[in-house]
DRENVEXBA-286274 format. One line per 2 residues: number of its first residue (from 1); their letters; for each residue x, y, z of C-alpha. Coordinates in Angstrom, 1 decimal. Layout:
<recs>
NUM	A	X/Y/Z  ...
</recs>
This chain:
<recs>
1	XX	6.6/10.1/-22.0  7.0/9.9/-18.1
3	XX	6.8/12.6/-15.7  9.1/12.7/-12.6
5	XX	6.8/12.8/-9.6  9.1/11.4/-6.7
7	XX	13.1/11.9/-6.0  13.2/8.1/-4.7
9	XX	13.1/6.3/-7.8  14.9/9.2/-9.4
11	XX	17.9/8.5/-6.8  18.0/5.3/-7.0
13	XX	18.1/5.0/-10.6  20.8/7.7/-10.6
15	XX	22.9/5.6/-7.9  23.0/2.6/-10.2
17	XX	24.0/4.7/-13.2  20.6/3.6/-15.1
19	XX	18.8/6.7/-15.2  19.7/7.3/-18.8
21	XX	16.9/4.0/-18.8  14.1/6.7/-18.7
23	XX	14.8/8.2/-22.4  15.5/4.9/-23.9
25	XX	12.0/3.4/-22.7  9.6/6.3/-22.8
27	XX	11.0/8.9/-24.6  10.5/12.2/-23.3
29	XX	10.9/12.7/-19.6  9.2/15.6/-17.6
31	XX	10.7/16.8/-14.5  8.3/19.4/-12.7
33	XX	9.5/22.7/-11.3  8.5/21.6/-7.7
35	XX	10.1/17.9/-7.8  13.1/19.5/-9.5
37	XX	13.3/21.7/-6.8  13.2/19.0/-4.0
39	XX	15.8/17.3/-6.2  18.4/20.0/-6.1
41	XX	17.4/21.5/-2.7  15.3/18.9/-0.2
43	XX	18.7/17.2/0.2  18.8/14.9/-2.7
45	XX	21.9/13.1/-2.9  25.3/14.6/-4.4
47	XX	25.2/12.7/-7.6  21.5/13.7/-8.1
49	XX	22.1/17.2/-8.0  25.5/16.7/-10.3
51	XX	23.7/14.6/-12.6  20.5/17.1/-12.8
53	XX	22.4/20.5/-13.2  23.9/18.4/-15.8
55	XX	20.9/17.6/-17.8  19.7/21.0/-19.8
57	XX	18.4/19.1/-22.3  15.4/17.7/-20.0
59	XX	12.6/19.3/-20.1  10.9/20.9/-17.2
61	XX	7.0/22.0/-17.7  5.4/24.4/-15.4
63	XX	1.7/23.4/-14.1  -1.0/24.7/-11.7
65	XX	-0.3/23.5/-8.5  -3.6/21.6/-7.8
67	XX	-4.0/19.7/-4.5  -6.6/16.9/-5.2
69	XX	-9.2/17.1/-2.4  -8.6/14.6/0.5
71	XX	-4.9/14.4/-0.3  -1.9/15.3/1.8
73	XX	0.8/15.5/-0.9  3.5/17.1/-1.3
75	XX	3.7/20.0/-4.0  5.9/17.8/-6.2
77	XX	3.7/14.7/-5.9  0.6/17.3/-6.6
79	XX	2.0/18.8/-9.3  3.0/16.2/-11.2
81	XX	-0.4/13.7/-10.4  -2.0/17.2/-12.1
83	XX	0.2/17.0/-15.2  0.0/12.9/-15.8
85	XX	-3.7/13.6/-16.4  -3.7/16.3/-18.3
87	XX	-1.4/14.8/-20.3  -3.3/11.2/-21.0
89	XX	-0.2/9.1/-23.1  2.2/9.2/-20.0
91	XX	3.6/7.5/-17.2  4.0/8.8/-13.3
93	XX	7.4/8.0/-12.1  6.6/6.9/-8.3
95	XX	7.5/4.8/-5.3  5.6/6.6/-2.5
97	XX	2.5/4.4/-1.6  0.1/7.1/-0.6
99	XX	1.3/8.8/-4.2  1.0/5.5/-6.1
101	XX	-2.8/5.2/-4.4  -3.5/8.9/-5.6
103	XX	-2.2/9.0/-8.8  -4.2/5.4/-9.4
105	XX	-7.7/7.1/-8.1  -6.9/9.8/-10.6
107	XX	-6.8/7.3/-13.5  -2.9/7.7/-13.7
109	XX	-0.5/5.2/-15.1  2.5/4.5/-12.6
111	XX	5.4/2.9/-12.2  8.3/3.1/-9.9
113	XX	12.2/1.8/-9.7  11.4/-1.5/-10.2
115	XX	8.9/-1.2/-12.8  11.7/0.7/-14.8
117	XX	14.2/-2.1/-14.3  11.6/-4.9/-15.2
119	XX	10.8/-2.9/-18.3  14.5/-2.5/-19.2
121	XX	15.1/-6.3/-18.7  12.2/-7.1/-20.8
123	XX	13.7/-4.9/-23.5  16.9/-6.4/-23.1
125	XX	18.7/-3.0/-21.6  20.1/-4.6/-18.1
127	XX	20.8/-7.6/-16.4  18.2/-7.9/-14.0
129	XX	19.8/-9.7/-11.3  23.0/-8.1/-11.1
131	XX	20.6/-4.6/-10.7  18.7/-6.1/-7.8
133	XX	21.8/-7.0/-5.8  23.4/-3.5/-6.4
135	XX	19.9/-2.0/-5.3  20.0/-4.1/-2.1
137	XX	23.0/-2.8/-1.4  21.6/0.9/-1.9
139	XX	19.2/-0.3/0.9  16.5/-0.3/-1.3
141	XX	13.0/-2.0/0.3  11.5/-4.6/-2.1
143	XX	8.2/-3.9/-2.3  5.3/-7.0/-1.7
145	XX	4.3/-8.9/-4.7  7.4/-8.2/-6.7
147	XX	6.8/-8.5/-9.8  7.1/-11.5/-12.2
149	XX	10.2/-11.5/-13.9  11.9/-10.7/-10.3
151	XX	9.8/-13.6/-8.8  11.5/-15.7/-11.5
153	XX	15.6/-14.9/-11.0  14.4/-14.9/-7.2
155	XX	13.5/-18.9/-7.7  9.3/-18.9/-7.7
157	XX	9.1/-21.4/-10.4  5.3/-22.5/-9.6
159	XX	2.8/-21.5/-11.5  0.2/-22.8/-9.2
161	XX	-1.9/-19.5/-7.8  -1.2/-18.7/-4.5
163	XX	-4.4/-18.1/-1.2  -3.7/-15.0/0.5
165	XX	-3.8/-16.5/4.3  -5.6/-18.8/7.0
167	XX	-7.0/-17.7/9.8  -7.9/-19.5/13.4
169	XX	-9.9/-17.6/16.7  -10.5/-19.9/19.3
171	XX	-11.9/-18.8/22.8  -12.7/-21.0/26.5
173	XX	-10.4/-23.9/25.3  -7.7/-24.4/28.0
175	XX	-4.7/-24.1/26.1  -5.2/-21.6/23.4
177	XX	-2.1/-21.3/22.1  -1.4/-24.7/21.2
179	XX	-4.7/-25.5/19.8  -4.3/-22.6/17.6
181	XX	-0.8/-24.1/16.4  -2.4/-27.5/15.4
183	XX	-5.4/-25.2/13.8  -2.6/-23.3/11.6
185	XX	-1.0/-26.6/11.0  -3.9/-28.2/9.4
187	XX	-4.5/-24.2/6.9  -0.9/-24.5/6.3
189	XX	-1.4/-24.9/3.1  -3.7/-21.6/2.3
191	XX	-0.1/-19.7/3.4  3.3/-20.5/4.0
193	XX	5.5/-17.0/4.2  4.7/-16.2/8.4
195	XX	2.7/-17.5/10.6  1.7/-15.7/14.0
197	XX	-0.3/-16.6/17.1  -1.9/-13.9/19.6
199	XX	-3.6/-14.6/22.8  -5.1/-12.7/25.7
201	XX	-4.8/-12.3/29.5  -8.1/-10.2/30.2
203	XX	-6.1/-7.4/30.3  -3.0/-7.4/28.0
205	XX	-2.3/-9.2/24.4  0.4/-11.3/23.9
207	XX	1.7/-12.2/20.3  4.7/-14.2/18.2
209	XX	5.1/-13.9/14.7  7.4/-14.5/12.3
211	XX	8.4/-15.5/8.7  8.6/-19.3/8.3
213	XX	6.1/-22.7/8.2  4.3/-23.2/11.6
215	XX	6.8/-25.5/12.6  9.5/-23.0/12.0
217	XX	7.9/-20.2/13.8  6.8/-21.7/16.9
219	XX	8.8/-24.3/19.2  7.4/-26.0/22.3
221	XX	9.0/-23.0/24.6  7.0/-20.3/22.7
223	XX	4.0/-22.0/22.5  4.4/-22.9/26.5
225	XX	4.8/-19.0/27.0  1.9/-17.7/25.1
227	XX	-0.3/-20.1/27.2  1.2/-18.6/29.9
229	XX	0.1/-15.6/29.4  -3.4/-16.4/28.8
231	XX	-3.9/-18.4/32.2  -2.9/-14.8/34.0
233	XX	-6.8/-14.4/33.0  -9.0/-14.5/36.0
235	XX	-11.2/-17.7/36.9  -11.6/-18.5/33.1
237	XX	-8.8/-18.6/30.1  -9.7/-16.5/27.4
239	XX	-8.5/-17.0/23.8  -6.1/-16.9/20.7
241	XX	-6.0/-15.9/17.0  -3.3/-17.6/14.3
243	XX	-2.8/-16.3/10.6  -0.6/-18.1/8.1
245	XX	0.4/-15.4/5.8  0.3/-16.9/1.8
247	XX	4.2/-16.9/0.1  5.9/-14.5/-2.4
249	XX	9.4/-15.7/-2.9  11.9/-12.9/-2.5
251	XX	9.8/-10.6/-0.5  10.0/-11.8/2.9
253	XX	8.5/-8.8/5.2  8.4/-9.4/9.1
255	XX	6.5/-6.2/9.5  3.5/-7.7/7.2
257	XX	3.5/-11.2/9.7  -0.1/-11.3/11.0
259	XX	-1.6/-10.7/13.6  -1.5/-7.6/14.3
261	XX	-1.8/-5.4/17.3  -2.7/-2.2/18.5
263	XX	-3.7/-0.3/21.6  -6.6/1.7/21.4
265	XX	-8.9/3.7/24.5  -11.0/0.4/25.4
267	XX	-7.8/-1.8/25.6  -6.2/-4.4/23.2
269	XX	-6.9/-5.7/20.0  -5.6/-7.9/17.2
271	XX	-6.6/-8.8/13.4  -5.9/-11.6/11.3
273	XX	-7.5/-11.1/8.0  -8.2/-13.7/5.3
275	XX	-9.2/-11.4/1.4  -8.0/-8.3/-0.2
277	XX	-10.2/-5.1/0.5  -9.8/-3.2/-2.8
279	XX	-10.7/0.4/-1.6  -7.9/-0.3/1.2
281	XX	-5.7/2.8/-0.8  -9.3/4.9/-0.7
283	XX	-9.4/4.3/3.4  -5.6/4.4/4.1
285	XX	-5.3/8.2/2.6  -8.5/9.0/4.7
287	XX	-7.1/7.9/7.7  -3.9/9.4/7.1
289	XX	-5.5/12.7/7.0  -7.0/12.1/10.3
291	XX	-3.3/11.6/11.9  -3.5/8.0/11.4
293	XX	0.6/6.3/10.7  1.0/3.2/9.3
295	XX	4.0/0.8/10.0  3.2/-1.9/6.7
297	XX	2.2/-2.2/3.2  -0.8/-4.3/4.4
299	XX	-4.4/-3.8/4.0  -4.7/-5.7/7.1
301	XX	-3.3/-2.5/8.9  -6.2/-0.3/7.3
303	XX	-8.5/-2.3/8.6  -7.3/-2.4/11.8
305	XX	-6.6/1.3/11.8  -10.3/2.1/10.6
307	XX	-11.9/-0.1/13.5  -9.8/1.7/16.6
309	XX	-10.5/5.2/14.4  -14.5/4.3/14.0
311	XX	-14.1/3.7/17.7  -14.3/7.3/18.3
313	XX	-17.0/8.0/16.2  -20.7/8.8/16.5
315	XX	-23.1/5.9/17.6  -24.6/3.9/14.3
317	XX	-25.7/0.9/15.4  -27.3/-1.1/17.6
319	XX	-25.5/-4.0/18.8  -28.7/-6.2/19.4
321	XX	-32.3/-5.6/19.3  -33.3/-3.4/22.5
323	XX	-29.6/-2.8/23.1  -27.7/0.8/23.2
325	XX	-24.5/1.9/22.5  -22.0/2.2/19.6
327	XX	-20.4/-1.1/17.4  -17.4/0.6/15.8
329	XX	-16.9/-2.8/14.5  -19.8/-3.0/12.4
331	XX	-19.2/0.6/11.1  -16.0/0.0/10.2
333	XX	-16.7/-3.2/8.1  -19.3/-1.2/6.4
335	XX	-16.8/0.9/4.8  -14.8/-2.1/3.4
337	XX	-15.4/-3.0/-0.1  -13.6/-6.5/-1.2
339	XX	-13.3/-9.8/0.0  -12.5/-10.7/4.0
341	XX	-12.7/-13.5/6.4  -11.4/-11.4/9.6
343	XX	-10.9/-13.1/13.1  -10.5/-9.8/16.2
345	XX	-8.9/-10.7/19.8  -9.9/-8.1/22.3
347	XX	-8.9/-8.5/26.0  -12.4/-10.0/26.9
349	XX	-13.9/-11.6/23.9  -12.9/-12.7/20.2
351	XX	-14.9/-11.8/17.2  -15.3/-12.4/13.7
353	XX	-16.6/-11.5/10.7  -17.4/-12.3/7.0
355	XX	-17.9/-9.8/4.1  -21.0/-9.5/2.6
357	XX	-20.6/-11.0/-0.7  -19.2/-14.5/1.5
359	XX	-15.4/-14.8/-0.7  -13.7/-16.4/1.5
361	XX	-15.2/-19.4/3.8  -14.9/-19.1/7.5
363	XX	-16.7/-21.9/9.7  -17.8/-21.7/13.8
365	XX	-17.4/-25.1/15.2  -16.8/-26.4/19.0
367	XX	-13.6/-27.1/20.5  -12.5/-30.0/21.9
369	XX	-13.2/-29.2/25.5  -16.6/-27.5/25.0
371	XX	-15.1/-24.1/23.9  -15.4/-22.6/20.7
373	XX	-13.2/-22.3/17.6  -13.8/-20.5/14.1
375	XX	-12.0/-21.6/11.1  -11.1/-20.7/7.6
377	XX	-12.1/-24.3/6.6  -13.4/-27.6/8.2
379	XX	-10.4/-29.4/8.4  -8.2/-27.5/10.8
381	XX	-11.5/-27.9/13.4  -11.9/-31.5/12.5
383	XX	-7.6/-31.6/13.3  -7.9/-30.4/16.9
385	XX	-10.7/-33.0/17.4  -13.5/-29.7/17.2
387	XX	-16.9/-30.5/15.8  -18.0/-27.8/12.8
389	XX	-21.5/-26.5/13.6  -22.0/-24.0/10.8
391	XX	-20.6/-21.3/8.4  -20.5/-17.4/9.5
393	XX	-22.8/-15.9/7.0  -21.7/-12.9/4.6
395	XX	-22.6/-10.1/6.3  -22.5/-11.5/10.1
397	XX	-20.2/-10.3/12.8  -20.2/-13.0/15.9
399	XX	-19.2/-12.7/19.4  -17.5/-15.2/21.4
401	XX	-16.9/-14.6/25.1  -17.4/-15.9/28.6
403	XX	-21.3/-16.0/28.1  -21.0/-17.8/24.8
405	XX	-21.6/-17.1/21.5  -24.0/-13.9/20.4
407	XX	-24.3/-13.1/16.7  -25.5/-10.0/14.6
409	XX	-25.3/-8.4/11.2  -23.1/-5.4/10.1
411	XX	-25.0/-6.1/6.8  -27.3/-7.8/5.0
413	XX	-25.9/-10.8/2.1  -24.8/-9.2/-1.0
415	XX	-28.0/-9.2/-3.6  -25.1/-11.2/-5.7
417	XX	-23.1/-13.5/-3.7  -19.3/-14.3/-4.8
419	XX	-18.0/-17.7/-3.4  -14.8/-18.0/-4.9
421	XX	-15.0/-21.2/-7.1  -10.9/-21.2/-7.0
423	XX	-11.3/-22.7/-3.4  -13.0/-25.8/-4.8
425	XX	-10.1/-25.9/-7.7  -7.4/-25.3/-5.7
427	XX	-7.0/-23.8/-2.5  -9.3/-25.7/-0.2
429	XX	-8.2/-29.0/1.5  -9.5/-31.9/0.0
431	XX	-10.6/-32.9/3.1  -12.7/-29.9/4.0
433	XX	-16.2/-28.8/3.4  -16.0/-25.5/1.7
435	XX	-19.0/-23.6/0.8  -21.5/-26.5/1.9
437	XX	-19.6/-29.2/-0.5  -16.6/-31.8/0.1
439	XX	-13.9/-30.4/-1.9  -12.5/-34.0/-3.0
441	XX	-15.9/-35.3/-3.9  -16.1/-31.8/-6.0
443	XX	-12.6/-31.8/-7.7  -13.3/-35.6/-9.1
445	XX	-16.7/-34.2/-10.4  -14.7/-31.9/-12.5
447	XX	-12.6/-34.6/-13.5  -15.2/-36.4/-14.7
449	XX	-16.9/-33.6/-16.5  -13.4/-32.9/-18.1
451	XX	-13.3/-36.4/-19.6  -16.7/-36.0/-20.9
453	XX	-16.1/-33.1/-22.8  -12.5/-33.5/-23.9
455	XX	-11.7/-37.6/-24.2  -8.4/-38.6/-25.9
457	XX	-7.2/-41.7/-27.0  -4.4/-42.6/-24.7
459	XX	-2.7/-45.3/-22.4  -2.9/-44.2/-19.0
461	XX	-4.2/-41.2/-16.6  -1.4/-39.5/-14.3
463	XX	-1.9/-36.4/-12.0  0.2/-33.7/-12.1
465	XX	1.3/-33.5/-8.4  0.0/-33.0/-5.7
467	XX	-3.1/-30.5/-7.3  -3.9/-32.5/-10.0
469	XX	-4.6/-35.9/-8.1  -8.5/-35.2/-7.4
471	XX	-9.3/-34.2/-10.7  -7.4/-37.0/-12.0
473	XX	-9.1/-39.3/-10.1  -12.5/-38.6/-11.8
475	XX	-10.8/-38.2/-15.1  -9.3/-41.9/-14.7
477	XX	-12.7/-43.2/-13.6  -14.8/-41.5/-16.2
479	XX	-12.5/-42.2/-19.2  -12.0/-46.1/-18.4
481	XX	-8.1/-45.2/-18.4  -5.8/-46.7/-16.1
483	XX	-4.9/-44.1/-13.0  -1.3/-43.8/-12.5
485	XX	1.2/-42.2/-10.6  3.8/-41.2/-13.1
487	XX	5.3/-38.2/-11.3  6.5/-38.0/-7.5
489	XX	7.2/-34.6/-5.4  10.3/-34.1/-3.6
491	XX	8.1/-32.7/-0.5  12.2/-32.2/1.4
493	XX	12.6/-29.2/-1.4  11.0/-25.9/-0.3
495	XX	9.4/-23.0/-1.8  12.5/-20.7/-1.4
497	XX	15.2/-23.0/-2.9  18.0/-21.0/-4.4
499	XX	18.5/-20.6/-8.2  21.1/-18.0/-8.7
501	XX	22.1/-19.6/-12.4  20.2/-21.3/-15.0
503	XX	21.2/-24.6/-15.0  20.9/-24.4/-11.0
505	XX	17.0/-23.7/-11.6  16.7/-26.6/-14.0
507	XX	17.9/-29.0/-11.3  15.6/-27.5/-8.6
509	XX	12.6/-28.7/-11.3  13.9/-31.7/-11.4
511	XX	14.6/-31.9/-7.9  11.1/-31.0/-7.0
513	XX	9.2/-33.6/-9.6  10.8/-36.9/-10.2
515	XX	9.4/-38.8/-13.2  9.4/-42.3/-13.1
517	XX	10.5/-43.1/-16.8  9.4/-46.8/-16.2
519	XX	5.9/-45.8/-16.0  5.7/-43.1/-18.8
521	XX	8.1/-44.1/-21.3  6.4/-44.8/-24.7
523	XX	3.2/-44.4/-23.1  0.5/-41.9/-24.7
525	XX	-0.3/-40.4/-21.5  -3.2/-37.7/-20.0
527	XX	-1.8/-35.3/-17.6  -4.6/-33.7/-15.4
529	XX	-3.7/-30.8/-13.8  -6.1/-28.6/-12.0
531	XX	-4.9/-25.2/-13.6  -2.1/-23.1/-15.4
533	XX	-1.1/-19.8/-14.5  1.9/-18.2/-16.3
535	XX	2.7/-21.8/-18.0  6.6/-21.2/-17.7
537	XX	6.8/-24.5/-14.9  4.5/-26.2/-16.7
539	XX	6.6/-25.9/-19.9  9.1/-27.3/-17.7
541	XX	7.7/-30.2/-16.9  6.4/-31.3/-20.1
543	XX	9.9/-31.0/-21.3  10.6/-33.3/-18.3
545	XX	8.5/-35.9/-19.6  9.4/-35.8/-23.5
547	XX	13.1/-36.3/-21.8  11.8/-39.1/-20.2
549	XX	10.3/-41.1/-23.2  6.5/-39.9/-23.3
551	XX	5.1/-40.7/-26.6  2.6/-38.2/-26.0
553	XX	1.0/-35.6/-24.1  -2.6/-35.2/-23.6
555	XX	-2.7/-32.1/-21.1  -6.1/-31.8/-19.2
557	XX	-7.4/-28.6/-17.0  -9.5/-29.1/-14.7
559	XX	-10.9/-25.2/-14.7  -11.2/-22.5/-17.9
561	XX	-8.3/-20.3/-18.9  -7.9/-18.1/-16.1
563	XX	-7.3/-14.4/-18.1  -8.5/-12.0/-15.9
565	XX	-6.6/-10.8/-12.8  -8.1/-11.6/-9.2
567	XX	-8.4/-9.0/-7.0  -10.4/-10.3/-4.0
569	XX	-7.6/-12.1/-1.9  -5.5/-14.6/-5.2
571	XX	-2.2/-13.8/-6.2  -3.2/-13.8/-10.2
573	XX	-0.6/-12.0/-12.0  -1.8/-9.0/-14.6
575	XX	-3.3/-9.9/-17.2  -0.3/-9.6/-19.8
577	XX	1.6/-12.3/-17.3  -1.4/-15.4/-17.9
579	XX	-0.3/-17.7/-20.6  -4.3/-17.6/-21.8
581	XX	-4.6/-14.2/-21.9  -4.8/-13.1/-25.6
583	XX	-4.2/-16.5/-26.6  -6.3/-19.0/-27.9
585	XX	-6.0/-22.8/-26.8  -4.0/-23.9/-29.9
587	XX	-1.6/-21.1/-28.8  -1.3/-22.2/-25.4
589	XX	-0.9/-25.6/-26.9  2.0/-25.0/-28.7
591	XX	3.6/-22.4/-25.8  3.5/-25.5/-23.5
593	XX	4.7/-28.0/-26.3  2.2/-31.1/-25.4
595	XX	0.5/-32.9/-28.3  -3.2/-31.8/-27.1
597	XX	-4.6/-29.4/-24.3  -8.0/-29.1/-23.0
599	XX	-10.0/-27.0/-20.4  -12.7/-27.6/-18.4
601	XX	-15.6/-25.3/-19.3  -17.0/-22.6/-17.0
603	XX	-20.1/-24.2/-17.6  -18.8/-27.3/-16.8
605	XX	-17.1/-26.3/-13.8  -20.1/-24.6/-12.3
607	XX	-22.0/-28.0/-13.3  -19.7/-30.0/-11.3
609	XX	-19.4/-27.2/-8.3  -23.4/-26.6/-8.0
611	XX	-25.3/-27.8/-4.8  -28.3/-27.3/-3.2
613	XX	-27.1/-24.9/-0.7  -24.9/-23.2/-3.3
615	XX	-26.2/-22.9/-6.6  -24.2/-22.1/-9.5
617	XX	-24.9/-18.9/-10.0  -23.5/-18.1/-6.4
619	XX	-19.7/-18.5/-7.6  -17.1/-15.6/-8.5
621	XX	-15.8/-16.5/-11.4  -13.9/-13.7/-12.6
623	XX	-11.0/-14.9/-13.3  -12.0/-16.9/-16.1
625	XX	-14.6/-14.7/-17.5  -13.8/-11.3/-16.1
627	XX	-17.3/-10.3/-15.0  -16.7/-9.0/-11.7
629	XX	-19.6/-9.1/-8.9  -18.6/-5.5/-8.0
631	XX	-16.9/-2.7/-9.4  -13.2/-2.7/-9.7
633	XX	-11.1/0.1/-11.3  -7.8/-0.6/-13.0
635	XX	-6.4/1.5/-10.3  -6.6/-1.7/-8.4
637	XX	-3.2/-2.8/-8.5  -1.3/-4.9/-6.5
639	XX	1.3/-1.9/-6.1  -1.0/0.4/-4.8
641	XX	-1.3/-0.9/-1.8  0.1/-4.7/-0.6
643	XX	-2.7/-6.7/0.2  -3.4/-8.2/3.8
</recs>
């Protein structure tokens, strides 16, 4: 059953002559009096109000109107949110976002026009692709992360995960703005869908952003006018903020490019945010009531909302021992529950912060003319010829300025802290020190650990490019096998290459990984690879390598199964998307088609991850074994509200 709480999907579905879709997947379908009438009377398209006065046969069930406290929602929205959960085995058709984030706080099952049409496609109801292009040309805004199947026929084919974004604050360093674009250089790879750059002149912020790689966004002339702007500061030059902004193929949203800025009664400010705050729908509905409009889909944009609303708010906290006045920062981030690395450029003074449980890493080091810089990770301060001098602590907002650098708490460190072990697998730069450790020297432990507890019998090592080389490297050392390079990228073929056809797609694989069938033919060969996600490229190139004469394949993970969803700043599919979930390791075995596979335990990992300054049991590791450090309803969707 599905209940009709919204006219959007409604007309859309109508416009593309696929509303009949509706009975076909869920059987009955439940239009409420109130949406009906907004249907037929709140200037719903022609062919709506044809197609409705045509359909007798639907059935229309009257219910209280009951408007859910702290909710501004129209009576249609209301009325069917009360129906869906009285009514427990049923769907709520819905595209609003403040509707979606209701109906998912009252334990609601939605979907929308897109999740209709993936559902149809799965069932083999619709082409999928020629729908999307006839919905474009309805206008139709895709919303950010589409979903899967639409990220395929769009041309994602990785299954690597993908970081949510990097983030750079730098302040006292003579030109800002260029420092910062070497700085987002160096995190390009924690983001590559927009990169943006803001920077101050003591009395006005100045900011470029757009959708691109760093080296697309910015040219010499932009970068020489956002300087520009921050020398009209008086006596001293004040400072910048950058953001890269992680990729979703297809969904390309210039409105979402970070930073952001706003205008509140003290002046200027800008966010760049690094996480995912999972209560973000919770705030954004609060803040709506309080007059509040949003222009994105971002969290970011609650955040910086809540900080220029909290502004206006009662005094809270001190901002240093012996010290008066009100730190609407610190109360805001004290209503944020989730992961964030946040960087803040006011007219005067840059700030940053770290959540309490410590996610994400963020590093303060010195720049290379005496000023300061913060980082998401070692490397980009190392790059600009900065020295690191130590991590911000979970829980710690500091202050850089004129005066230097001043530090306080907005909260104390989580009783359970959550580093995210993923940034050792995966995300972090090899070259950076993330959470205390060097992330090569850590992904070879875990190579090594993997070729302890899962040897083979084989001819050579190969990494499975370029994530796999680290592990491989330990694997290859540990085993006694010979290390070679059996597969080489094509770094010239981007992210967003084109694949409108199948056989099109197939070349872009083998565009993008050249196998050099003189090293791997006949050879029994270990491929390391540092983890699998959906498994549909990695299929791929297996079947790349049985075309190109492997005898066998041994396939080695340097991390456990990931089968649990991320919901603290990783782009993990639902659960039903991983290849592990509800399989076993024989299952994924056979799914991929190599003649072995093997993970790297969780025990294993946090054996080759531990430290002194980070002990083991310091790591999230949620995604492998679902035991979230804090509470996380299923409501918590990335369709609820787009992540910043």
């Amino acid at each position: 059953m599905i209940i009709v709480s919204d006219t959007s999907p409604l007309n859309y579905l109508v416009l593309l002559g696929k509303v009949g879709l509706l009975h076909r997947l869920f059987g009955s379908v439940l239009i409420p009096p109130a949406v009906a009438e907004e249907l037929v009377q709140a200037g719903a398209p022609d062919a709506v109000r044809v197609w409705l006065e045509s359909r007798p046969d639907w059935v229309t069930v009257q219910a209280p109107k009951v408007m859910m406290p702290g909710l501004r929602l129209g009576a249609g929205e209301s009325e069917a949110i009360s129906l869906a959960k009285e009514l427990h085995s049923t769907f709520l058709l819905i595209d609003d976002q403040p509707g979606r984030a209701a109906a998912a706080r009252a334990g609601v099952r939605i979907t929308g026009t897109l999740g209709v049409l993936v559902r149809a496609h799965e069932a083999g109801l619709l082409d999928l692709r020629t729908t999307l292009d006839a919905l474009r040309n309805l206008n139709f805004r895709m919303p950010e992360p589409l979903p899967n199947p639409i990220r395929d026929l769009l041309g994602d084919d990785t299954d690597n995960p993908r970081e949510k974004c990097g983030v750079f604050a730098t302040w006292g360093e003579p030109h800002p703005a260029r420092l910062a674009y070497f700085a987002l250089y160096a995190l390009q790879h924690r983001g590559q869908e927009s990169a943006g750059i803001a920077v101050t002149s003591g009395s006005s912020i100045e900011r470029h952003a757009d959708m691109g790689l760093v080296a697309q966004v910015f040219d010499a002339q932009t970068l020489a006018r956002l300087d520009a702007h921050a020398h009209n500061r008086p006596k001293h030059v004040g400072g910048a903020i950058g953001h890269n902004r992680y990729s979703t193929t297809g969904a390309s949203n210039r409105l979402n490019a970070q930073p952001f800025t706003c205008f509140f009664r003290h002046g200027s400010m800008a966010i760049g945010h690094n996480g995912n705050i999972v209560n973000a729908a919770e705030l954004r509905l609060d803040l709506e009531e309080h007059g509040h409009a949003f222009n994105t889909s971002s969290d970011t944009e609650v955040i910086l909302q809540l900080v220029a609303h909290c502004d206006k708010g009662p005094a809270d906290h001190r901002l240093e021992a012996g010290a008066t006045g009100r730190d609407p920062l610190a109360v805001a981030l004290r209503r944020l529950k989730g992961a964030f690395s946040l960087v803040f450029l006011y007219d005067n003074r840059v700030e940053v912060a770290r959540d309490p449980w410590g996610w994400r890493p963020l590093v303060l080091g010195r720049g290379p003319h005496g000023g300061h810089v913060v980082a998401s990770e070692t490397v980009a301060i190392e790059v600009i010829g900065g020295s690191v001098v130590r991590e911000i602590e979970p829980g710690e907002i500091v202050t850089i300025d004129d005066s230097g650098v001043k530090s306080r708490r907005f909260s104390d460190p989580a009783p359970r802290l959550a580093h995210c072990v993923f940034e050792h697998v995966y995300f972090a730069s090899p070259a950076s020190t993330v959470f205390g450790s060097n992330v090569q020297a850590q992904r070879e432990k875990m190579g090594e650990r993997l070729a302890a507890e899962s040897p083979v019998d084989a001819d050579l090592v190969m990494p499975m490019p370029d994530s796999g080389r680290s592990a491989a490297l330990g694997f290859a050392r540990a085993s006694g096998l010979p290390y070679r390079e059996g597969i080489i990228p094509n770094r010239y073929v981007g992210r967003t290459f084109i694949k409108p056809t199948g056989e099109e797609r197939a070349i872009a694989v083998r565009l993008k990984l050249n196998i050099i069938s003189e090293v791997v033919k006949g050879q029994r060969v270990v491929v390391v690879d540092d983890s699998i996600v959906r498994g549909t490229t990695t299929r791929s190139k297996m079947e790349q390598l049985r075309a190109a004469g492997v005898k066998e394949i041994h396939l080695r993970i340097s991390c456990p199964p990931i089968r649990h969803p991320c919901y603290f700043g990783v782009d993990f599919p639902d659960r039903k998307e991983l290849v592990a979930h509800g399989r076993d390791t024989e299952a994924i075995r056979a799914t991929l088609g190599v003649d072995s596979l093997a993970y790297l335990s969780l025990d294993g990992l946090l054996a080759a991850v531990h430290s002194d300054a980070v002990p083991r049991d310091r790591y999230c590791t949620a995604c492998y074994s679902g035991d979230y450090p804090i509470e996380v309803g299923e409501g918590t969707n990335k369709e609820a509200l787009t992540r910043g």
